[in-house]
ROROBA-932320 format. One record per residue (C-alpha): residue number from 1; residue in three letters; x, y, z. Coordinates in pm, whole numbers, plus 50000, padded with zeros to 5 digits. Each point is the difference from the previous one (the first is absolute). Layout:
<site NUM; ALA; <X; Y; Z>> ...
END
This chain:
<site 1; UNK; <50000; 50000; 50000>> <site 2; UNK; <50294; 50236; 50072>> <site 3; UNK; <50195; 49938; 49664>> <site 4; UNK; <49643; 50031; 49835>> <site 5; UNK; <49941; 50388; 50149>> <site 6; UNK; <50342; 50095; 49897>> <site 7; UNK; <49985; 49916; 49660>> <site 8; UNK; <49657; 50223; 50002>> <site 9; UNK; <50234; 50278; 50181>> <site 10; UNK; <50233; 49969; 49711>> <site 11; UNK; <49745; 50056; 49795>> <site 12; UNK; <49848; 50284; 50136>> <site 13; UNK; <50387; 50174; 50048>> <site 14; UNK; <50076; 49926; 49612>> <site 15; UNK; <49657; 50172; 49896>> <site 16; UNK; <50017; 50285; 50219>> <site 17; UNK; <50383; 50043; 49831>> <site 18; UNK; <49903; 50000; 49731>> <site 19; UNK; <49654; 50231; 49949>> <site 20; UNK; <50254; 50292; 50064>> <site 21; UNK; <50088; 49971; 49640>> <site 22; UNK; <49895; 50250; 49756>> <site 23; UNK; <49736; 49829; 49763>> <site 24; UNK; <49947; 49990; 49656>> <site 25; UNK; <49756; 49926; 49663>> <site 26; UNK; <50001; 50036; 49657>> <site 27; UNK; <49688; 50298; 49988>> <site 28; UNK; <49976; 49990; 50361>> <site 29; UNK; <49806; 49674; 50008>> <site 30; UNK; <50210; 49689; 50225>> <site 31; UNK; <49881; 49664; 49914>> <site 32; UNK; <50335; 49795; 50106>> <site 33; UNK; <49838; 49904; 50333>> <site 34; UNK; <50097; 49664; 50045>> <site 35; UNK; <50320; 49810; 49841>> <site 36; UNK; <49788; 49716; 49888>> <site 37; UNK; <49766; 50217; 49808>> <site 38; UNK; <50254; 50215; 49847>> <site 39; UNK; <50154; 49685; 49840>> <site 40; UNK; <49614; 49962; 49895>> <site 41; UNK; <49963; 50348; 49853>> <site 42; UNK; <49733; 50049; 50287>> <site 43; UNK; <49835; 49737; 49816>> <site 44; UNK; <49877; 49857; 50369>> <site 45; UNK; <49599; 50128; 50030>> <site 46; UNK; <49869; 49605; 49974>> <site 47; UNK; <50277; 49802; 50201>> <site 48; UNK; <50246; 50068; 50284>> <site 49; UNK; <50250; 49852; 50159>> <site 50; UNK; <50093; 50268; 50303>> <site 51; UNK; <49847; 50279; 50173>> <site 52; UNK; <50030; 50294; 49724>> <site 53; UNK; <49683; 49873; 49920>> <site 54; UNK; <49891; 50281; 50234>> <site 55; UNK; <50113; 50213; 49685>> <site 56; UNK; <49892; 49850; 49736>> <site 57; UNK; <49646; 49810; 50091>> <site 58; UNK; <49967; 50012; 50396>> <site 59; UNK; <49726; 49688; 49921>> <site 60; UNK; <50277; 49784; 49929>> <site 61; UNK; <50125; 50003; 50366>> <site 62; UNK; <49760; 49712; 50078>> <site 63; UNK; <50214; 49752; 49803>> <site 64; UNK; <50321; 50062; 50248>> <site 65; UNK; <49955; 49835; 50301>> <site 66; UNK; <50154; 50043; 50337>> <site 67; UNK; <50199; 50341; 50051>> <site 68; UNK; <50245; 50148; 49752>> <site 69; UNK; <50208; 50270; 50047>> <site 70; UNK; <50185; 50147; 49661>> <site 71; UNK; <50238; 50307; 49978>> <site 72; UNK; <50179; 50074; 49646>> <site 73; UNK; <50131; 50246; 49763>> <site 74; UNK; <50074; 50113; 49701>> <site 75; UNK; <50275; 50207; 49830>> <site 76; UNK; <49929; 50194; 49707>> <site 77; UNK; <50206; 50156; 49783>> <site 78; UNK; <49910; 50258; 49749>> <site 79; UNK; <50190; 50125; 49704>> <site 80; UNK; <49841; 50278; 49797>> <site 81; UNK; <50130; 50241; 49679>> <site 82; UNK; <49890; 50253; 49839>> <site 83; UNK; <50132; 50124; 49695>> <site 84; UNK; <49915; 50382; 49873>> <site 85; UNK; <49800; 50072; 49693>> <site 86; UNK; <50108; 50375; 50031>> <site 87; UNK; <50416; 49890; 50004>> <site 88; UNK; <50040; 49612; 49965>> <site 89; UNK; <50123; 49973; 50352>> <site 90; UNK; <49948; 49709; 50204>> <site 91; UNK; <49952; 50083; 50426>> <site 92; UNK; <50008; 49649; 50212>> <site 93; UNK; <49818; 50019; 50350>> <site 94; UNK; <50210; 49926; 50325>> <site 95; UNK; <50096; 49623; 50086>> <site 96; UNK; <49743; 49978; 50280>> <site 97; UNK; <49913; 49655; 50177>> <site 98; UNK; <49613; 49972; 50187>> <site 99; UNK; <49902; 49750; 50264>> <site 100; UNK; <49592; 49951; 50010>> <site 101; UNK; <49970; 49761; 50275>> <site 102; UNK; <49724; 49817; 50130>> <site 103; UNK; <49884; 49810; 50332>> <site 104; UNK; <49696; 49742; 50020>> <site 105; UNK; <49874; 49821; 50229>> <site 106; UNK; <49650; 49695; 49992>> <site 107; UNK; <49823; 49804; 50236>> <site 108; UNK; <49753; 49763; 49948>> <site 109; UNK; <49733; 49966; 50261>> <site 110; UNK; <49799; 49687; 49862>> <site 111; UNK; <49943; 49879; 49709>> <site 112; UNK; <49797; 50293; 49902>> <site 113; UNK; <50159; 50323; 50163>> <site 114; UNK; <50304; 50135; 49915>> <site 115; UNK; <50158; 50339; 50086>> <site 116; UNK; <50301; 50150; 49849>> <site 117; UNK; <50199; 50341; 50011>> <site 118; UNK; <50285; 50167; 49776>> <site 119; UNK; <50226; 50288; 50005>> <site 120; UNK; <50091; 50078; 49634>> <site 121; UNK; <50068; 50326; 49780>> <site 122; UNK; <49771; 50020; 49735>> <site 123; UNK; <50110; 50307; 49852>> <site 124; UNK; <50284; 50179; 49904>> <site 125; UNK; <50230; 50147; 49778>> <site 126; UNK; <50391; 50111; 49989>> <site 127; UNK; <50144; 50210; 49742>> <site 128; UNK; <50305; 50236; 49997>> <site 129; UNK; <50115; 50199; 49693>> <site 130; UNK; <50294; 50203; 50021>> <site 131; UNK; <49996; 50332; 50132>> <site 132; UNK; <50167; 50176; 49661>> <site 133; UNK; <49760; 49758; 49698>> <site 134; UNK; <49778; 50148; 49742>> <site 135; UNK; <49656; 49920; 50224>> <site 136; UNK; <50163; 50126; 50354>> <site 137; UNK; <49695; 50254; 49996>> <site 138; UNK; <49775; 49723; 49973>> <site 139; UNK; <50137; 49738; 50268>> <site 140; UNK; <50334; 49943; 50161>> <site 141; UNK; <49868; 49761; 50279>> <site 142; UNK; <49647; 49844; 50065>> <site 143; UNK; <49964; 49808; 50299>> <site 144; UNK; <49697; 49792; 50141>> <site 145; UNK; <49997; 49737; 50224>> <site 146; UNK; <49680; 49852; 50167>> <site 147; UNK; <49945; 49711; 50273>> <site 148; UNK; <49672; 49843; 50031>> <site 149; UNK; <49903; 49773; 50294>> <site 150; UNK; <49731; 49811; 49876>> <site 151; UNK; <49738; 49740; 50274>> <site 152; UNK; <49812; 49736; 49790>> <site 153; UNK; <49797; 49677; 50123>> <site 154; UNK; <49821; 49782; 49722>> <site 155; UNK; <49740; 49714; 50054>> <site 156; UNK; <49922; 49681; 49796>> <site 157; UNK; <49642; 50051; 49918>> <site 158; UNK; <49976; 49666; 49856>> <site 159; UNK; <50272; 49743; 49856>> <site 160; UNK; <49997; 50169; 49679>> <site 161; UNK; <49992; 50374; 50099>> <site 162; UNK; <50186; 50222; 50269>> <site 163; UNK; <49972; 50356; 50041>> <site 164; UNK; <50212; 50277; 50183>> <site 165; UNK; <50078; 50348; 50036>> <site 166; UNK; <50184; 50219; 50204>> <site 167; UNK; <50123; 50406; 50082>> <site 168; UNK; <50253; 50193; 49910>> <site 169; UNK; <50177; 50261; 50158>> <site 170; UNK; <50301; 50152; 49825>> <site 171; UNK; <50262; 50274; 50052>> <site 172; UNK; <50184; 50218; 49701>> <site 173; UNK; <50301; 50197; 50031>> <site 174; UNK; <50091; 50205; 49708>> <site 175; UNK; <50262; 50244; 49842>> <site 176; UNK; <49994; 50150; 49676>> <site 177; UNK; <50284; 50221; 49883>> <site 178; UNK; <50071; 50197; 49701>> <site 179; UNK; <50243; 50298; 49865>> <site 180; UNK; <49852; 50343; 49929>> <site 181; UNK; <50052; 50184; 49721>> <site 182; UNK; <50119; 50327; 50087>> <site 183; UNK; <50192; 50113; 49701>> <site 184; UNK; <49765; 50259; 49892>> <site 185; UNK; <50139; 50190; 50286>> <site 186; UNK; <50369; 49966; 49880>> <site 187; UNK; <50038; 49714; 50285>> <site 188; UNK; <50079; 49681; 50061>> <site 189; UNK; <49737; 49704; 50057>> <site 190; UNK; <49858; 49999; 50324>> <site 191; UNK; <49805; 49708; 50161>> <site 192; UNK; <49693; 49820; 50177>> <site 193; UNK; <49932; 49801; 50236>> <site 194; UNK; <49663; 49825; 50131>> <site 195; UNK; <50012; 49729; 50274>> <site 196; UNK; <49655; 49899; 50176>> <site 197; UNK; <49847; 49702; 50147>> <site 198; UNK; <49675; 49937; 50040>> <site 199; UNK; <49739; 49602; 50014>> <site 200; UNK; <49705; 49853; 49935>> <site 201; UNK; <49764; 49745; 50011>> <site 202; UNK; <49875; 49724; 49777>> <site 203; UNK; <49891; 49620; 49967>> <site 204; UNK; <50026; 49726; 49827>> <site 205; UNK; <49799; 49686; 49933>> <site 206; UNK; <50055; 49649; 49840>> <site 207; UNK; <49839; 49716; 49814>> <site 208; UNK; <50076; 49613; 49906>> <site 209; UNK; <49764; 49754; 49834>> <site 210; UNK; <50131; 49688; 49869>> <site 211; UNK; <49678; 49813; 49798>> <site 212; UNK; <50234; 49722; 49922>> <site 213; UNK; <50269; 49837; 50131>> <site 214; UNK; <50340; 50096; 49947>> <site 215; UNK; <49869; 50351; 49856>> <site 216; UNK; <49920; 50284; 50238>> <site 217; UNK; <49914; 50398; 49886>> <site 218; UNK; <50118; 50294; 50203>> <site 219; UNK; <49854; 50349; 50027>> <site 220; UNK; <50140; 50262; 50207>> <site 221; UNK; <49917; 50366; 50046>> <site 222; UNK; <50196; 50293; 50168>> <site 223; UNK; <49880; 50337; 50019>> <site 224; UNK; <50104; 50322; 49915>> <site 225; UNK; <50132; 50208; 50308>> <site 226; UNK; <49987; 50355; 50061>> <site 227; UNK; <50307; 50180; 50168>> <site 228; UNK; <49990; 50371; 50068>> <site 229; UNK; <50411; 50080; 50032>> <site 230; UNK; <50139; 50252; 50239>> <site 231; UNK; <50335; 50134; 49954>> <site 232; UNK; <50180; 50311; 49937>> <site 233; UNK; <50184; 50142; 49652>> <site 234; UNK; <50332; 50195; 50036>> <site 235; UNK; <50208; 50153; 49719>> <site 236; UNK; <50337; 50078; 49965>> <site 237; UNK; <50076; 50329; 49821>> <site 238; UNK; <50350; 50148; 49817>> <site 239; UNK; <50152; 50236; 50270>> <site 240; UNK; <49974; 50274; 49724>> <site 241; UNK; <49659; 49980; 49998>> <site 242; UNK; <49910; 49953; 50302>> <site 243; UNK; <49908; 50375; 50114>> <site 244; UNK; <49710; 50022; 49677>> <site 245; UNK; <49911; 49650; 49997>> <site 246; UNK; <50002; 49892; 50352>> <site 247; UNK; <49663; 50097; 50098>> <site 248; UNK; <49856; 49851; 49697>> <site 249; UNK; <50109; 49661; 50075>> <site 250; UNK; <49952; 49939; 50424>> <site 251; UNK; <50020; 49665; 50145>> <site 252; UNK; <49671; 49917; 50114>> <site 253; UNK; <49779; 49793; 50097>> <site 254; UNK; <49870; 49748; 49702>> <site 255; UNK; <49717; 49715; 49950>> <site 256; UNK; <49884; 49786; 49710>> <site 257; UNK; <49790; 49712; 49943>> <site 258; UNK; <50022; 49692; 49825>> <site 259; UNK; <49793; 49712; 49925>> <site 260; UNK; <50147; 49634; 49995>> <site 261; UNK; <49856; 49823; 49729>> <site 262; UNK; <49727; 49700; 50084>> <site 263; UNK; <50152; 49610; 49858>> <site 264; UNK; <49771; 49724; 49956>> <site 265; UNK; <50161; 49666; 49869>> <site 266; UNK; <49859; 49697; 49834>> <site 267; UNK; <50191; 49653; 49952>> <site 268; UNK; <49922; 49652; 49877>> <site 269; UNK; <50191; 49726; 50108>> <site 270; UNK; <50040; 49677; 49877>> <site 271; UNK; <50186; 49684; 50168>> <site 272; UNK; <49902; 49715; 49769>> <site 273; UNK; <50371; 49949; 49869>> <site 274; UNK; <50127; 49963; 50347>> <site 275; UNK; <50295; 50025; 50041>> <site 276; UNK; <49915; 50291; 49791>> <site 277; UNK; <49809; 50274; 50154>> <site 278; UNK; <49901; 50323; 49753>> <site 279; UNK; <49775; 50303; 50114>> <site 280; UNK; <49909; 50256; 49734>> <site 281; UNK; <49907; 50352; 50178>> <site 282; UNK; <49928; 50358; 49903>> <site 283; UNK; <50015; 50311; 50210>> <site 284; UNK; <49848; 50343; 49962>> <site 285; UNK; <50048; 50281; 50141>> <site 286; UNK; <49849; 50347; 50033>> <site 287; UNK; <50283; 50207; 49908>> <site 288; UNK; <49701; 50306; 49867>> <site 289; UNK; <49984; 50069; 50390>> <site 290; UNK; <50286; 50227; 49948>> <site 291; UNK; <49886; 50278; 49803>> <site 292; UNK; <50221; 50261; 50159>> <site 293; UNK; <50260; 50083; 50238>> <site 294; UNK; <49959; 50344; 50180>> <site 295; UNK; <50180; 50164; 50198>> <site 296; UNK; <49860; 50260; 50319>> <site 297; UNK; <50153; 50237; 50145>> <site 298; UNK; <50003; 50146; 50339>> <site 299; UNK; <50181; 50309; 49895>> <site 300; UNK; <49957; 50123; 49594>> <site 301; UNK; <50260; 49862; 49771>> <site 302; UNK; <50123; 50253; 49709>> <site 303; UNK; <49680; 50135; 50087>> <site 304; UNK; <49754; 49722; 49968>> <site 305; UNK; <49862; 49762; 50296>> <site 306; UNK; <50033; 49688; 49776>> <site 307; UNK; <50223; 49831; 49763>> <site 308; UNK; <49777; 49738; 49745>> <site 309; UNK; <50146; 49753; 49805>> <site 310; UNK; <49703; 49794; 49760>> <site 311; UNK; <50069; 49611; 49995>> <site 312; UNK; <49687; 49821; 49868>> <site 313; UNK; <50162; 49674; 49999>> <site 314; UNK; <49810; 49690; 49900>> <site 315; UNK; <49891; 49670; 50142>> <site 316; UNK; <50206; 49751; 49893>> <site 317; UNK; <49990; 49621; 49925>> <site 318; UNK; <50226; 49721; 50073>> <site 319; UNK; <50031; 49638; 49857>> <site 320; UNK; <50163; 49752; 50171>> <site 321; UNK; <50095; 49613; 50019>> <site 322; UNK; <50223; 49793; 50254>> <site 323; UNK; <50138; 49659; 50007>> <site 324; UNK; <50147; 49771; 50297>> <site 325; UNK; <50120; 49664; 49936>> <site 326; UNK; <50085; 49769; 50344>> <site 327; UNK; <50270; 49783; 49863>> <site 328; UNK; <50033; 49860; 50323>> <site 329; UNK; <49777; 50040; 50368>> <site 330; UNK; <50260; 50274; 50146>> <site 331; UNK; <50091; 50202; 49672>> <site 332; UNK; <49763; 50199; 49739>> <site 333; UNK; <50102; 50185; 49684>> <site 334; UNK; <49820; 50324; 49949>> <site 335; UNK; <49985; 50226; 49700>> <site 336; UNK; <49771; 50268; 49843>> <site 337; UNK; <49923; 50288; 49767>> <site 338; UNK; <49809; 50262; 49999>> <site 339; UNK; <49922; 50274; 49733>> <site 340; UNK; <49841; 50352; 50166>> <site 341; UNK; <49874; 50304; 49861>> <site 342; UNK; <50124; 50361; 50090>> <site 343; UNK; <49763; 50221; 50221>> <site 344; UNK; <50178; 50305; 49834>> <site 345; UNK; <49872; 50162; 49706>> <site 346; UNK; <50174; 50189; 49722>> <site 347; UNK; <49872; 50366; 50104>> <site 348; UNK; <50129; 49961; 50376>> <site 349; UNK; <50276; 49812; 49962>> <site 350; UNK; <50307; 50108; 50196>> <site 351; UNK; <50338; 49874; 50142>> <site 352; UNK; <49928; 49963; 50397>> <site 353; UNK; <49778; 49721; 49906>> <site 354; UNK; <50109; 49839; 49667>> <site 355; UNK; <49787; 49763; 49976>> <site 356; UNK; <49936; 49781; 49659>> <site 357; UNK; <49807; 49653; 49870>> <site 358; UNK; <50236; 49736; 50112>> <site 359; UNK; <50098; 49621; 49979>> <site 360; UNK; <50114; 49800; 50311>> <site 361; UNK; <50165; 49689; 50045>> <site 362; UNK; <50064; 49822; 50290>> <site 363; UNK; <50146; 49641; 50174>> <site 364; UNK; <50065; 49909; 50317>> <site 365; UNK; <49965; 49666; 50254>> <site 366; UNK; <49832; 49940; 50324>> <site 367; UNK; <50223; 49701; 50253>> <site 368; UNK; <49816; 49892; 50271>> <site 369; UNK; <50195; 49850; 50314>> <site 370; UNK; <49751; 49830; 50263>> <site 371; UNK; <49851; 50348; 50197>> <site 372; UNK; <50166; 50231; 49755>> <site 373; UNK; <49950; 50181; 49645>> <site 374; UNK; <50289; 50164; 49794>> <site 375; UNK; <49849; 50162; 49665>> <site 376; UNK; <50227; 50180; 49806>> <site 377; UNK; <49967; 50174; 49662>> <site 378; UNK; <50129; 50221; 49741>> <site 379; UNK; <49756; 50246; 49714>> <site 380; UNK; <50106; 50185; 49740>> <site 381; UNK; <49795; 50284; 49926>> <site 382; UNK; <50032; 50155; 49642>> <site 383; UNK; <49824; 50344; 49944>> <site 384; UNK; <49932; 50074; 49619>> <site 385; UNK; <50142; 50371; 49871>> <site 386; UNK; <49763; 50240; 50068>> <site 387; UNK; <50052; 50352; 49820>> <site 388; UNK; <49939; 50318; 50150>> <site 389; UNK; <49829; 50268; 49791>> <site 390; UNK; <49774; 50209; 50151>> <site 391; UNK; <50017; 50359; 50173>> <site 392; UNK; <50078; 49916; 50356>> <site 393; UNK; <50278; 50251; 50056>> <site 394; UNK; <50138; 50187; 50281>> <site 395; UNK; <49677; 50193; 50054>> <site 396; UNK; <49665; 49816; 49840>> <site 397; UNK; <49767; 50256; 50111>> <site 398; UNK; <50212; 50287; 49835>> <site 399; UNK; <49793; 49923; 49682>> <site 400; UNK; <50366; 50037; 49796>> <site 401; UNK; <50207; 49719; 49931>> <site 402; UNK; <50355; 49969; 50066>> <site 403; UNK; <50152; 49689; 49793>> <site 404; UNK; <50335; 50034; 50200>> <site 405; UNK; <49824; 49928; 50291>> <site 406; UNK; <49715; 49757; 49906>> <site 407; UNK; <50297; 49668; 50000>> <site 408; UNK; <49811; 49908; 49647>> <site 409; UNK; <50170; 49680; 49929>> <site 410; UNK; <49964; 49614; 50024>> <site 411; UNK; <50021; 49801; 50341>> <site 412; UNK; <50069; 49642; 50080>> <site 413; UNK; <50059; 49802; 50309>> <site 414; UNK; <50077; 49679; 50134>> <site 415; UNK; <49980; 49844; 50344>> <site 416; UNK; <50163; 49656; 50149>> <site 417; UNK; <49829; 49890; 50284>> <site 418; UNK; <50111; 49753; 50281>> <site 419; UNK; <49770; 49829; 50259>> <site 420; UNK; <50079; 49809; 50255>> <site 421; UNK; <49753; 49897; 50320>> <site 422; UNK; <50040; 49757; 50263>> <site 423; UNK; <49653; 49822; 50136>> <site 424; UNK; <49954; 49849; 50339>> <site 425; UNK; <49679; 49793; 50097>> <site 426; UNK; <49926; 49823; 50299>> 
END
């Protein structure tokens, strides 16, 4: 009983290391919540083997028994260019590393009942341009990192269907930064700088039927959350102009909102060519939530209250299919691909968030010795180019364009992924 509550200590010390990590998403959408599913390409909405099910379809915690206890990571690793329209040259981001981590835990009462809770980041994004590039005016570093701790419980209504659902409470911290352009002035750039934090509540809700044996279909649902984000915005201004521009640009006080998209997932899965098992899934996601981003002011900024930047991104659709093979009772190949549309369109498009239709492979194994899981997994994440050619400049709202500020050009990204979680059930 001892040895058995330190390896649960263990677990809970290697989590809480690790959620201190900055975390990370192509958009700002994290789906590598779980090793095992990563190798998948999240295709895990009908079957589970672990407690990320908690994620991905809280109703399929009633086919672990006992307790498990699972802690992981995952380490992603961007890479994106951009290459000028305006001059031909090519600006690389910053080598940056991101940890999302994640911590779950399951229980099942009877037969029937089954509880479950996780600690996960389901948003987030990391990108840093350097401070002297073509779009500096546009983005030099965006920032967000979220942590939702997310209750569920799920009951077997009858042998062939289970339901569940569950709340969500999240946190966001945020910074946003950005050169200004103060060269009309006969100065150098200046710069600014929002950081705020702010939560909000949602929920989440699950689904498995399996008509037939061997062949179960999952549906689960989470919903869009609201955060209202309090921070402040300070600038930094040249020293020469500090005595006429100073007052026009105080560090104040500073809010925004921003809506996290709702996700609802549907998977098949089919076990009939056991040791073969295949699960074909799709997500969606309402991306169109984010229409906006707005900026308020306590104090006025170049003399308005408000700084608004249009979005009107799009919901999005993703296809995706997973394989695992069990060549032998303790070890399980995994693999997947996915293929996912952007949320961004053409008109909005900018570098803090380059985001583009992608393809995304993935492969991975899952070892299981007597009380204990080790999934590990590697995805490579290919963004197609996506070319900028709109007006977003320096200053939108100006109503004048500015090409040598707008970072008109074509973007493309890449991202390796490794996963890794460890499993304990008892």
């Amino acid at each position: 009983m001892r040895k058995r509550y330190y390896s649960v200590l263990c677990l809970l010390i290697t989590i809480i290391a690790l959620g201190v990590h900055d975390s990370y998403g192509a958009g700002f959408g994290i789906f590598t919540q779980d090793a095992s599913s990563t190798s998948q390409a999240s295709a895990t909405i009908a079957h589970t083997d672990n407690s990320s099910a908690v994620f991905y379809n809280p109703a399929l915690i009633n086919q672990l028994p006992g307790t498990q206890i699972e802690a992981g990571t995952s380490l992603i690793m961007p890479h994106r260019e951009f290459a000028s329209v305006l001059t031909g040259q090519k600006t690389k981001t910053e080598n940056q590393t991101f940890f999302p981590s994640t911590f779950y835990v399951t229980h099942a009462l009877n037969d029937r009942f089954s509880v479950g809770f996780g600690i996960f980041n389901p948003f987030g994004l990391g990108t840093r341009w350097p401070d002297n590039w073509e779009g500096r005016y546009l983005a030099t570093n965006s920032k967000l990192t979220t942590f939702a701790f997310n209750p569920v419980a799920s009951v077997k209504l009858a042998p062939w269907l289970t339901v569940a659902g569950g709340v969500t409470y999240l946190t966001i911290d945020t910074t946003l930064e950005r050169k200004l352009n103060f060269s009309p002035f006969g100065l150098s750039d200046g710069s600014q700088k929002f950081h705020g934090t702010g939560d909000g509540f949602g929920f989440n809700a699950g689904l498995l039927v399996e008509p037939v044996r061997d062949t179960s279909v999952g549906i689960s649902y989470r919903s869009k959350i609201h955060t209202d984000i309090q921070g402040n915005v300070s600038f930094g201004i040249p020293a020469a102009g500090v005595p006429f521009l100073g007052s026009s640009f105080p560090n104040t006080d500073a809010r925004t909102k921003l809506d996290l998209p709702a996700q609802a997932y549907a998977g098949v899965c089919f076990k009939q060519l056991y040791p073969l098992t295949i699960e074909v899934a799709t997500r969606w996601e309402q991306w169109s939530s984010f229409k906006q981003l707005e900026l308020q002011f306590a104090q006025p900024v170049a003399g308005s209250y408000s700084l608004v930047q249009d979005r009107n991104w799009r919901d999005t659709w993703t296809g995706m299919i997973g394989l695992k093979y069990q060549i032998s009772n303790p070890v399980a190949l995994l693999a997947g691909y996915l293929y996912q549309r952007g949320a961004v369109p053409d008109s909005t498009f900018e570098p803090a968030i380059p985001d583009a239709n992608s393809h995304y492979f993935s492969f991975g194994t899952s070892i299981k010795l007597k009380s204990v899981t080790i999934d590990a997994g590697y995805a490579y994440q290919l963004l197609l180019k996506h070319a900028k050619n709109n007006t977003v400049d320096d200053n939108p709202s100006d109503g004048i364009f500015n090409p040598a500020t707008a970072a008109n050009g074509t973007y493309k990204s890449h991202l390796n992924v490794l996963a890794l979680n460890l499993t304990y059930r008892f």
